[in-house]
C-alpha positions in Angstrom: 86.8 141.3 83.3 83.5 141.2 85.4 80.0 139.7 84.5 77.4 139.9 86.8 74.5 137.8 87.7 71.1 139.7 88.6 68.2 137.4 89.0 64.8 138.3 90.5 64.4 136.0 93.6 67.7 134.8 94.6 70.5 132.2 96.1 73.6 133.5 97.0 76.5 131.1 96.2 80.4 131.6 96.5 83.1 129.5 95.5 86.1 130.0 97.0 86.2 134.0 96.4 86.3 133.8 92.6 82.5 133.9 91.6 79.3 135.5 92.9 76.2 133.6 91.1 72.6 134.3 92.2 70.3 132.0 91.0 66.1 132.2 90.7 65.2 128.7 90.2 66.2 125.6 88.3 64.7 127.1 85.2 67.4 129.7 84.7 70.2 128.8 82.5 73.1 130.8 81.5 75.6 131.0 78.7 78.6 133.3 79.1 78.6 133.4 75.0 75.7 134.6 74.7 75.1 137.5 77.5 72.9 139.1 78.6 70.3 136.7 78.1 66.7 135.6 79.9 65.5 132.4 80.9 61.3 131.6 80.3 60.4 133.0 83.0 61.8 136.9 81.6 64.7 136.9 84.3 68.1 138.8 83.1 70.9 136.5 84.0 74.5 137.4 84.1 77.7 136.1 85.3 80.1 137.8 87.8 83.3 136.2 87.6 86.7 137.2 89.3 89.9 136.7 87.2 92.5 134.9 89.1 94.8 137.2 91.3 98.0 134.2 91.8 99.8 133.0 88.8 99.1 129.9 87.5 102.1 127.8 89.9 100.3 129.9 93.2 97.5 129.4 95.3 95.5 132.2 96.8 94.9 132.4 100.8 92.8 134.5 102.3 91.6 134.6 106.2 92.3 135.8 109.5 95.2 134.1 111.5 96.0 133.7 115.2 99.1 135.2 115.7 99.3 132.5 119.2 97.7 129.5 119.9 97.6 126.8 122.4 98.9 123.4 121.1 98.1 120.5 123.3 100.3 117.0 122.2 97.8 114.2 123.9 100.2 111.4 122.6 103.6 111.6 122.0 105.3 108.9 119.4 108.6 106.9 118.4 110.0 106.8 115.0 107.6 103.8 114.8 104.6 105.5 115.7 104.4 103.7 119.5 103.4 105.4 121.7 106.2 106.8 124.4 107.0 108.8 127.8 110.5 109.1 126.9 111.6 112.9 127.5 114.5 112.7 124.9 111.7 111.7 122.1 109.3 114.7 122.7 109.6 118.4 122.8 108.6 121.3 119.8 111.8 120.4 118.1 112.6 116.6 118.3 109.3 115.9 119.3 106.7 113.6 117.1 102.9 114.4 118.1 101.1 111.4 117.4 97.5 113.5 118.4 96.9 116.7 119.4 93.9 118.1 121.3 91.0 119.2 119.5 90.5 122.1 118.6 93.8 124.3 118.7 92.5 127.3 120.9 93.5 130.8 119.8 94.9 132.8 122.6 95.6 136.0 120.7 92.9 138.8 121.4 92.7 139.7 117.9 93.2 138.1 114.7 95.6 139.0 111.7 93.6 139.3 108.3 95.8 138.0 105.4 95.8 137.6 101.8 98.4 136.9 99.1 99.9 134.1 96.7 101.9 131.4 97.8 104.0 128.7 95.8 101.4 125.5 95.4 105.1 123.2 95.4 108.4 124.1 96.8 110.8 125.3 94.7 112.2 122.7 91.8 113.2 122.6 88.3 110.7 121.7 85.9 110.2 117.8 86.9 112.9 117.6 89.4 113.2 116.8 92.9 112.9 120.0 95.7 116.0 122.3 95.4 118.2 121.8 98.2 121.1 123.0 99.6 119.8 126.6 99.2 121.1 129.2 101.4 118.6 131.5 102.4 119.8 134.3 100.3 119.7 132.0 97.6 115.8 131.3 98.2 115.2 135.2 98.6 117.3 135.3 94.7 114.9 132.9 93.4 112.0 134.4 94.7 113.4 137.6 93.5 114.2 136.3 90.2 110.5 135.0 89.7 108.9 138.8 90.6 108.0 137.0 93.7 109.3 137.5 97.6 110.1 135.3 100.7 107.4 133.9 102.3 107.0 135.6 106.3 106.9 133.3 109.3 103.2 133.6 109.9 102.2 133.3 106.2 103.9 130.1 105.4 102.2 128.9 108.4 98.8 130.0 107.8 98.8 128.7 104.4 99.6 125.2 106.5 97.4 125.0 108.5 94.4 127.0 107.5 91.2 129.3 109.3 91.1 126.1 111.9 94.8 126.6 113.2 95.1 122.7 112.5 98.9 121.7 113.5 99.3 118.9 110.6 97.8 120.6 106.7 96.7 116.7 105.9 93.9 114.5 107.1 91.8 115.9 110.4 94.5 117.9 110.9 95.8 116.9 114.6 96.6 112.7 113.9 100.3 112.3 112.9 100.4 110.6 109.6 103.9 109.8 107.9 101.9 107.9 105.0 100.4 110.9 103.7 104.1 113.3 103.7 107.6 112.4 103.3 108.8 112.1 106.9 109.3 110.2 109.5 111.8 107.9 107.1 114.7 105.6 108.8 118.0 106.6 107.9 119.6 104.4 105.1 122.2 101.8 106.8 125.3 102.8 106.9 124.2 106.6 106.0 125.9 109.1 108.2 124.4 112.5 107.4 127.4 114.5 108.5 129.7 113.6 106.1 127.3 115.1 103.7 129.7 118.0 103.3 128.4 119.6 99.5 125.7 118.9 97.3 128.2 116.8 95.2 129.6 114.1 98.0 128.4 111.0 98.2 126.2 111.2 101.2 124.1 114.2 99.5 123.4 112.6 96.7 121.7 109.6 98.8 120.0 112.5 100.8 118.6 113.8 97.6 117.4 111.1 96.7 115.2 110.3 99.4 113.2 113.7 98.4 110.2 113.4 96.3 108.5 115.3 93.3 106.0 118.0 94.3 102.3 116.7 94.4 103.5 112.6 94.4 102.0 112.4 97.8 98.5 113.6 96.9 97.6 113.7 100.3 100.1 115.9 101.9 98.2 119.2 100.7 96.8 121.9 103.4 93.3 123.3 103.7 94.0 125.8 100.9 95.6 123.4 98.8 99.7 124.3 99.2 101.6 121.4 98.4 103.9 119.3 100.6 104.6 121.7 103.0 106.1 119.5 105.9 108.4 116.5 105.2 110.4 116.5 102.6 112.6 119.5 102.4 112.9 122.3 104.8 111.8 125.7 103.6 113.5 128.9 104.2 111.1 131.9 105.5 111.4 134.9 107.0 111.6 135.0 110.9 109.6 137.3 111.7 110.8 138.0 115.1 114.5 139.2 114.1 116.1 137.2 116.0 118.9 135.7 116.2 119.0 135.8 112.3 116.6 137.0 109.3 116.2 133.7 108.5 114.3 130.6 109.5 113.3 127.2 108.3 109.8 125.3 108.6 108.1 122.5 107.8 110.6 119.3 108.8 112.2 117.3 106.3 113.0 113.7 105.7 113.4 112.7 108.5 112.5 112.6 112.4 111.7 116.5 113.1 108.9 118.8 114.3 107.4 118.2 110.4 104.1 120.4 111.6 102.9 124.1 110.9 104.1 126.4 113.2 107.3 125.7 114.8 110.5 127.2 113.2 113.9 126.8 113.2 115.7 130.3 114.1 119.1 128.8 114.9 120.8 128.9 111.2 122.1 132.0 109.7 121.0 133.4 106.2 124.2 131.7 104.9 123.7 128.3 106.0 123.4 125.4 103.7 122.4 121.9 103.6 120.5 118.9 102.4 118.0 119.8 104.1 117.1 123.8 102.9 115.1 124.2 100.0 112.7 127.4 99.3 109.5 128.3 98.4 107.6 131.7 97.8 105.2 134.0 98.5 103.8 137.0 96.7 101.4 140.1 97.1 97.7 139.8 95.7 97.3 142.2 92.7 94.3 143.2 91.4 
C-alpha cells in the first residue's frame, strides 16, 4: 500500500526509509482515515507510507560499507580495564581495545551498497537464553527452517557497526565498555572451560548460565538497532573468503575475546561445536 503526500510549498522529511511526508506549513493536518483531504488553506495532503520489508523479529539495513578499513587501537586494556603494554594481552584476537582512533578511515576505493533483514536478537527460544552449542550447519538449518539464510561476513559486520565503520555498535562507538554487553566477565572460581565437553556436563550448564536474554542489556544495540551483537555468544556467519572453512564466528562471547565488529574467527570447521556458538540470521529485502 502507498499514500502519498503532495502539498503546495514544501519540507521534505524522511524517517528512516519508510515514509516520505512533505509538509506546507503548520496549518496542514492530515488523517490517514479520511484521505484525500485539504487543510484551510485548499492544499491536498496525502500520506506516502512504505510497508515494512523485514519481518517483525528483523531489522532492515541499508548503506554502503567499506569492504577495508584502518583500525587504530590507541589504548590497549587488561581484563580490568588498566591500561597495559603487555604483548600477550593485545592483538585482533586476544586483544581488548580500550579506545580506538577516531574516525575508522576507509581504505577501500569503492564502497559496497547493501540492503537486507537481519535478526534484531540472536537466535533463542521464545524467552530463553542464546542457543548455544550450534554447529554451523545447525545455524544454516535454523535459518533455513525460518525462510531465512546465514548471515555473510561483511553483512553481520555492517549491521555492527553501521555507515561510520565504528569498531564497538554501543556508545561513541571506539571506547571499550563491558557495562553496556556481556563480556569481559571473570571466569567463575574453580570453572575450567575445557571440561565442558557437551551441552549436558556440568561445566556447560555454568557456561550457559552466564549468557543473558536478548535486549536485557539495553545498551549493547548497534547504529541500526541489532541486538547484542558482541559479548555474549558467538555467532556463526559465513566467511566470505573460503578459507580455511565455510564457516566463521563473530562477535566475542562471555568472556575475554576480540568482542568488536569486524574481526572473525576462521579457524573452526562447519562441524564444530561449543558453549560458545550460537546463530543468528539474515535475509533478502522483498518488496
Amino acid at each position: 500500500m502507498r499514500i502519498k503526500i503532495i502539498v503546495a510549498s514544501t519540507i521534505i522529511v524522511g524517517c528512516m526509509g519508510l515514509a516520505h511526508i512533505r509538509i506546507p506549513s503548520a496549518k496542514a493536518r492530515a488523517n490517514t482515515d479520511d484521505l484525500p483531504m485539504k487543510d484551510t488553506s485548499g492544499a491536498l495532503i496525502e500520506f506516502s507510507v512504505r510497508p515494512p520489508v523485514c519481518p517483525d523479529d528483523m531489522v532492515e539495513v541499508e548503506g554502503d560499507y567499506c569492504p577495508q578499513v584502518e583500525e587504530t587501537c590507541l589504548q590497549w586494556v587488561d581484563a580490568s580495564g588498566r591500561t597495559t603494554t603487555d604483548k600477550a594481552l593485545t592483538g585482533s584476537e586476544v586483544g581488548r581495545c580500550g579506545a580506538f582512533k577516531q574516525p575508522t578511515r576507509c581504505l577501500s576505493r569503492s564502497l559496497v551498497h547493501k540492503r537486507y533483514c537481519i535478526d534484531r536478537y540472536e537466535h533463542a527460544e521464545p524467552g530463553e537464553k542464546p542457543s548455544s552449542w550450534l554447529t554451523w550447519y545447525d545455524a544454516k538449518r535454523i535459518a533455513e527452517g525460518e525462510n531465512k539464510r546465514l548471515c555473510t561476513q561483511s553483512e553481520w559486520t555492517f549491521a555492527c557497526e553501521g555507515p561510520e565503520m565504528q569498531p564497538y555498535p554501543y556508545g561513541d562507538g571506539y571506547h571499550r565498555d563491558p557495562t553496556a554487553c556481556n563480556f569481559d566477565n571473570a571466569v567463575p572460581d574453580g570453572l575450567d572451560v575445557f571440561r565442558a565437553t557437551s551441552h549436558d556436563s556440568k561445566e556447560a550448564k555454568i557456561l550457559d548460565g552466564m549468557l543473558t536474554i536478548g535486549g536485557t542489556r539495553s545498551r549493547c544495540v548497534s547504529p541500526f538497532g541489532v541486538h547484542d551483537q558482541v559479548g555474549n555468544i558467538d555467532e556463526w556467519v559465513i566467511n566470505e573468503g573460503g578459507h580455511p572453512y565455510v564457516s566463521g564466528l563473530m562477535g566475542g562471547h562471555v568472556f575475554g575475546v576480540r568482542s568488536r565488529c569486524r574481526p572473525i574467527t576462521i579457524a573452526h570447521a562447519p562441524s564444530f561445536s561449543w558453549y560458545e556458538t550460537g546463530a543468528r540470521s539474515c535475509k533478502d529485502v522483498v518488496e
